[in-house]
C-alpha positions as CSV (number, residue, x, y, z in Angstrom):
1,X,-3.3,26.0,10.9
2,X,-0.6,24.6,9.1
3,X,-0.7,25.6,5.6
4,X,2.0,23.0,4.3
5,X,0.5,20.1,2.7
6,X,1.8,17.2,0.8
7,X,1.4,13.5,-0.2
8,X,3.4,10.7,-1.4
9,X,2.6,7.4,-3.1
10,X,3.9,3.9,-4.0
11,X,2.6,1.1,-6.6
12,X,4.9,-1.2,-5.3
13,X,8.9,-2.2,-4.5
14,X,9.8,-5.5,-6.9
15,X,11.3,-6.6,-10.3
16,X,9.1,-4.2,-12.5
17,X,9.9,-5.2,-16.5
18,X,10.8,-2.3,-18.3
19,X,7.5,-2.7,-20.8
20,X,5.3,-2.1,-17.3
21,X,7.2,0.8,-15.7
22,X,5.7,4.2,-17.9
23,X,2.1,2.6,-16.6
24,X,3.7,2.8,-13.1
25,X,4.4,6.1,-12.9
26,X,1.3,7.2,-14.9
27,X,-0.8,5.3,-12.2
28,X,1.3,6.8,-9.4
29,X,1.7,10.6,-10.2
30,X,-2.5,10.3,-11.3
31,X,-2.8,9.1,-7.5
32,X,-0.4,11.3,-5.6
33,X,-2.1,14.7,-8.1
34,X,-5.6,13.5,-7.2
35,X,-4.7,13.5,-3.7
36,X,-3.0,16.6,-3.2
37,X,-5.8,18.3,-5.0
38,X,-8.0,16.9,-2.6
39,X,-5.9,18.9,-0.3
40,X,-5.7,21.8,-2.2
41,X,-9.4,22.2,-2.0
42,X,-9.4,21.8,2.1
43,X,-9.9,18.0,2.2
44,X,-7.9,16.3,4.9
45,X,-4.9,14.2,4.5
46,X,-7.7,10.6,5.5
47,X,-9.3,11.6,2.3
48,X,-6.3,12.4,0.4
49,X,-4.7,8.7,1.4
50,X,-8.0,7.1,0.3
51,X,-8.5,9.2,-3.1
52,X,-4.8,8.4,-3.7
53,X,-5.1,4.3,-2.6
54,X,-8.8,4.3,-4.8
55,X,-7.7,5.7,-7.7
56,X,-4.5,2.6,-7.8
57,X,-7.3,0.3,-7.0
58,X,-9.0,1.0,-9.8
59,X,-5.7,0.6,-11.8
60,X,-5.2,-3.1,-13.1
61,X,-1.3,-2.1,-13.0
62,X,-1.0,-2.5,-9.2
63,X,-1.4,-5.6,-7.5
64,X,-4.6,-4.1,-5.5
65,X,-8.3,-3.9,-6.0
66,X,-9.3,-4.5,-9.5
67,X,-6.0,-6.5,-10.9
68,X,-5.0,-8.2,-7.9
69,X,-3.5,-11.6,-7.8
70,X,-5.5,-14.8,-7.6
71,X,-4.4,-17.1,-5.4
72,X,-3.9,-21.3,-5.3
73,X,-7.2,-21.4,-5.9
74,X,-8.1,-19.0,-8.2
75,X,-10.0,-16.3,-6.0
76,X,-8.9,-12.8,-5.1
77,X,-8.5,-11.9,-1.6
78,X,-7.2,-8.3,-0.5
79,X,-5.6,-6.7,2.5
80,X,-5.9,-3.2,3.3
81,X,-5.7,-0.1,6.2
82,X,-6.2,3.0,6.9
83,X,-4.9,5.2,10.0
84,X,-4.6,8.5,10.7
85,X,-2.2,9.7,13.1
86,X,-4.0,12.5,15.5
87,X,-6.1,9.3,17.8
88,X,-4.0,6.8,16.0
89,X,-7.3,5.1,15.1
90,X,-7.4,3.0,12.0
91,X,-9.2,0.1,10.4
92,X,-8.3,-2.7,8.9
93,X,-9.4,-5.5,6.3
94,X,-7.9,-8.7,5.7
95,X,-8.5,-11.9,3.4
96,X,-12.0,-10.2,1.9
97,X,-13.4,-10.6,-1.2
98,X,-15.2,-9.0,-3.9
99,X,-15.0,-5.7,-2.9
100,X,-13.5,-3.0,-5.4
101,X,-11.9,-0.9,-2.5
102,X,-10.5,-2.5,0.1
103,X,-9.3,0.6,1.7
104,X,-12.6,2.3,1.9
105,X,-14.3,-0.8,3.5
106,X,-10.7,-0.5,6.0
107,X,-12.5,3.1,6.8
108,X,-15.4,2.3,7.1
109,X,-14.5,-0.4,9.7
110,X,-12.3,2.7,11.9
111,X,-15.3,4.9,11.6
112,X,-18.5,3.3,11.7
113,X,-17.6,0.0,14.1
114,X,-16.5,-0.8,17.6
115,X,-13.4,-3.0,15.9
116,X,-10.0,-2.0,14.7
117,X,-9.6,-5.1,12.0
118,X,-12.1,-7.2,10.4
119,X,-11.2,-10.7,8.2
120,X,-12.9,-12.7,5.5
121,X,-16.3,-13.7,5.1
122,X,-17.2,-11.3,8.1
123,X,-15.6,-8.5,6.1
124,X,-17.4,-9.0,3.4
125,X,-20.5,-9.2,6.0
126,X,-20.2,-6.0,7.2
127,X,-19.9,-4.1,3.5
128,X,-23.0,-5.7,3.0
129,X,-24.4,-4.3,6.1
130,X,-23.2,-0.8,5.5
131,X,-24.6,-1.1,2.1
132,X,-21.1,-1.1,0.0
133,X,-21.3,-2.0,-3.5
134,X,-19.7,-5.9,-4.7
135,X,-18.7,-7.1,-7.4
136,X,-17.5,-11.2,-8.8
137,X,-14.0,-12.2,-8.9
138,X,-14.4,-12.0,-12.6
139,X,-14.8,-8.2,-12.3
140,X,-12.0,-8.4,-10.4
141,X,-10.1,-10.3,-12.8
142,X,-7.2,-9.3,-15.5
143,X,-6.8,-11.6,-18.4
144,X,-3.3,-11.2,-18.3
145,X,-3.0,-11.8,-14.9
146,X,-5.5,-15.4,-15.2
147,X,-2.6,-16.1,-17.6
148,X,-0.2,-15.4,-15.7
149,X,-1.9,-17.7,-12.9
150,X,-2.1,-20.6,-15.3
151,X,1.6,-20.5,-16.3
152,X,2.5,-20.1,-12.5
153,X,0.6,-23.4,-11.4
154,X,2.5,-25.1,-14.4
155,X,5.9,-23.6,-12.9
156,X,6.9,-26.5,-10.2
157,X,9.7,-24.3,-9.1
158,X,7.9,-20.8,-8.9
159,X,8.9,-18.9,-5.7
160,X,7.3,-16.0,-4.8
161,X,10.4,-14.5,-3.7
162,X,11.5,-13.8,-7.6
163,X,8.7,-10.8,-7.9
164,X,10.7,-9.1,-5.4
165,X,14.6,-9.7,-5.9
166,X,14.3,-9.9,-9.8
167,X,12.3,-13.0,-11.9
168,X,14.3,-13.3,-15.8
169,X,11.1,-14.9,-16.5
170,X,9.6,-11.4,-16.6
171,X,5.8,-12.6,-16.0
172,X,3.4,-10.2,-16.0
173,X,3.5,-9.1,-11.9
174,X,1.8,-5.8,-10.0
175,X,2.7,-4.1,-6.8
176,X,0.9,-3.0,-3.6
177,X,0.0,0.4,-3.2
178,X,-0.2,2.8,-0.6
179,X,-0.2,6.7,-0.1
180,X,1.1,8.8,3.4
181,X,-0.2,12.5,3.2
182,X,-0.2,15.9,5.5
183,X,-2.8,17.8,5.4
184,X,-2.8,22.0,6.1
185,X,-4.5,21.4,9.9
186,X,-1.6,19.1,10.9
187,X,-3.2,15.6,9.7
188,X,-0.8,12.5,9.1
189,X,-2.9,9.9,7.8
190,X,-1.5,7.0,5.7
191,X,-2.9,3.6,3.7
192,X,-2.2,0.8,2.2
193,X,-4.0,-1.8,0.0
194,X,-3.1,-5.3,-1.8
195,X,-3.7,-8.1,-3.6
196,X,-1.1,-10.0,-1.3
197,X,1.3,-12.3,-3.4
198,X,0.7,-14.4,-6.4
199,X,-0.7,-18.4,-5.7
200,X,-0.7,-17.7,-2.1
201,X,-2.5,-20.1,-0.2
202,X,-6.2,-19.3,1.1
203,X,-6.5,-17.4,3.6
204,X,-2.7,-15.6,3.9
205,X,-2.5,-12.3,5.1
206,X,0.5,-10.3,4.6
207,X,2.1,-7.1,6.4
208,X,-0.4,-4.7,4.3
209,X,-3.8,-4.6,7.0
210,X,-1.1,-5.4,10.3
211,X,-1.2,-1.9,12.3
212,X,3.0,-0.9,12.4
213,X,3.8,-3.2,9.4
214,X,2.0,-2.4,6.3
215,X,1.3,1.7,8.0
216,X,1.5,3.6,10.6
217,X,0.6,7.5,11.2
218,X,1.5,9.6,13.8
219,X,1.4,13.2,14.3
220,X,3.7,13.9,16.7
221,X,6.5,11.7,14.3
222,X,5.2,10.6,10.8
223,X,3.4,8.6,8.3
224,X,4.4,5.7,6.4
225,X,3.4,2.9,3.9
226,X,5.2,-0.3,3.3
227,X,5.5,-3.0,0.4
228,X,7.2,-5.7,-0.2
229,X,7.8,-9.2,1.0
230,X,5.1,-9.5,3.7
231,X,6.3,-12.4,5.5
232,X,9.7,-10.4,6.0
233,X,8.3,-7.1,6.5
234,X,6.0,-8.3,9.3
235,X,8.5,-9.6,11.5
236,X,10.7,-6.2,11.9
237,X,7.4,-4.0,11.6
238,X,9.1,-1.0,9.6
239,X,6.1,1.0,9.4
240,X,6.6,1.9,13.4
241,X,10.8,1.6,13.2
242,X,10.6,4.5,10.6
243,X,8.1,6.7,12.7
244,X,10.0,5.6,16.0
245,X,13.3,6.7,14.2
246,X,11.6,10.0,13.4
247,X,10.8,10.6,16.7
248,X,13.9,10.5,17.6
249,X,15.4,13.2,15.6
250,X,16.2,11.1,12.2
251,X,14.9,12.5,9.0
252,X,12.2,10.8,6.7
253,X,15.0,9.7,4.2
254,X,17.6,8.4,7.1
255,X,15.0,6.2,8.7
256,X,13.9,4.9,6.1
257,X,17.2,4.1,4.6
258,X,18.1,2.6,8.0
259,X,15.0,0.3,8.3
260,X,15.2,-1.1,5.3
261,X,19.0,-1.9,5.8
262,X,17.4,-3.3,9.0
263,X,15.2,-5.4,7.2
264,X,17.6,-7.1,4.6
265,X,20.1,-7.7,7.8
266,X,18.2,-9.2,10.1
267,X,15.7,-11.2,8.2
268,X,17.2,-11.4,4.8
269,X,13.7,-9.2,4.0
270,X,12.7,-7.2,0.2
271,X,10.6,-4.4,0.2
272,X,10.6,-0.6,0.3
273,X,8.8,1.9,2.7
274,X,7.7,5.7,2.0
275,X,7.6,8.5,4.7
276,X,6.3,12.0,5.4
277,X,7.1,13.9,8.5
278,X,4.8,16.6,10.3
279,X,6.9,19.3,8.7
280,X,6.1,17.8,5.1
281,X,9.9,16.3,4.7
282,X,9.8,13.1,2.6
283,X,11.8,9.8,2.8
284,X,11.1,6.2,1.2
285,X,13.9,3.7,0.6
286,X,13.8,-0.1,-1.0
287,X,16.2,-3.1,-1.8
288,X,14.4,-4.2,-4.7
289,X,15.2,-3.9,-8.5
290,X,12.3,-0.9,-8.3
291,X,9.9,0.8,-6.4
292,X,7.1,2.9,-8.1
293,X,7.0,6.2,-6.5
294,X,5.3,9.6,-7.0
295,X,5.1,12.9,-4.8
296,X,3.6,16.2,-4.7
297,X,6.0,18.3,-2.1
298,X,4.9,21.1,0.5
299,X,5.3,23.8,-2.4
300,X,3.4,22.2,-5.2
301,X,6.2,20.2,-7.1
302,X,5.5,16.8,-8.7
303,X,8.2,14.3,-8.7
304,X,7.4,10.7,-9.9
305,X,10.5,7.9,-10.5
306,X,11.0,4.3,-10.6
């Protein structure tokens, strides 16, 4: 038995205003505590990622679960995953609605079905069929951000690109979220869950719920969670590079670094990653204005930064 454990969290790599950040590291040290102490009590590192993810969900802060973007047409669909990294099994949801946590319905999916990824309507589906609980868009739904959804359809020259490299406008915006944890038995297991990006079109699914992209978890390397710019992040799937690098004999923090540098080279790409080894060394790394972090290290210490 391995009696190190630890976890660490993200609410998301972008232009975060100054007025928003204190919520953003109250949201992300809650999660990262909530999971460690989930550890701390025997759980595994699978139910410290989805304590961690469930408690952001629940968080209109983050862009993920209750408080998620709307898109063109005024609905919420989410992305989410979940792996862990012993059978590298995980599950995936993509483009659902009106669930409240995406990344338990991803579980559910790895553990209770014969399929890896399930999208849409026939996500939705199967939460009814397993019984999990739904809820309107409306539940779903921020004032602020149907506000914010109004005076983007007004803005003819709104790119979604200006969440992530820095937006003067400063309208109200949220970040993905997504927790990596060891547990004491030697457990990787990492998550991720989203909103996706604001007016998206119908149907878009970012890197978030795309196995090697949004996570990845692997015992014999690491775990990781991504965010960012999911049409960038996708095509250099960092989630993999950083365990692949770790594999190789980099640290956490150096492949991390490296990826990302990867990432802004070779497809001009904005976003941030977050990485825990099997020996409970940490990494994470971004190109954005911030990234929302919080951590609770293999002897008990909380760090949590933007």
């Amino acid at each position: 038995m391995n009696m190190s454990y630890a976890i660490i969290v993200h609410g998301g790599a972008w232009d975060i205003p100054l007025d928003e950040q204190e919520g953003h590291k109250v949201g992300c040290l809650k999660a990262a505590r909530l999971g460690y102490h989930f550890m701390d009590e025997g759980g595994s590192a699978l139910n410290a990622v989805e304590v961690a993810v469930r408690s952001m969900e629940e968080d209109p802060v983050f862009d993920a679960g209750r408080g998620s973007f709307l898109n063109s047409e005024a609905d919420v669909e989410m992305d989410a995953m979940i792996m862990e990294g012993k059978n590298l099994d995980f599950g995936s949801v993509a483009a659902v609605q009106s669930i409240s946590h995406p990344v338990t319905l991803a579980r559910r999916i790895m553990e209770t079905s014969p399929h890896c990824m399930l999208v849409g309507e026939g996500a939705l589906k199967f939460a009814r069929s397993i019984c999990m609980e739904t809820v309107t868009t409306a539940e779903l739904l921020t004032n602020k951000e149907f506000e914010r959804w109004k005076r983007i359809k007004a803005d003819r020259d709104y790119q979604v690109r200006r969440i992530f490299e820095g937006d003067p406008g400063k309208l109200e915006k949220r970040g993905t979220v997504g927790a990596v944890a060891l547990d004491r038995y030697g457990l990787i297991a990492a998550a991720t869950s989203t909103g996706g990006t604001p007016n998206k079109l119908p149907g878009r699914v970012g890197d978030s719920p795309i196995v090697g992209c949004g996570a990845y978890a692997d015992n014999d390397s690491a775990g990781v969670s991504t965010t960012g710019l999911g049409e960038s992040l996708m095509k250099v799937i960092p989630a993999r590079r950083v365990c692949d690098s770790v594999k190789n004999g980099m640290t956490p923090l150096d492949a991390s670094i490296e990826t990302i540098q990867y990432l802004k080279r070779r497809v001009n790409g904005l976003g941030g990653v977050i990485a825990l080894d099997h020996k409970g060394h940490m990494g994470y790394a971004f190109n954005t204005p911030h990234m929302a972090c919080a951590s609770v290290d293999v002897n008990g210490k909380a760090t949590v930064f933007i």
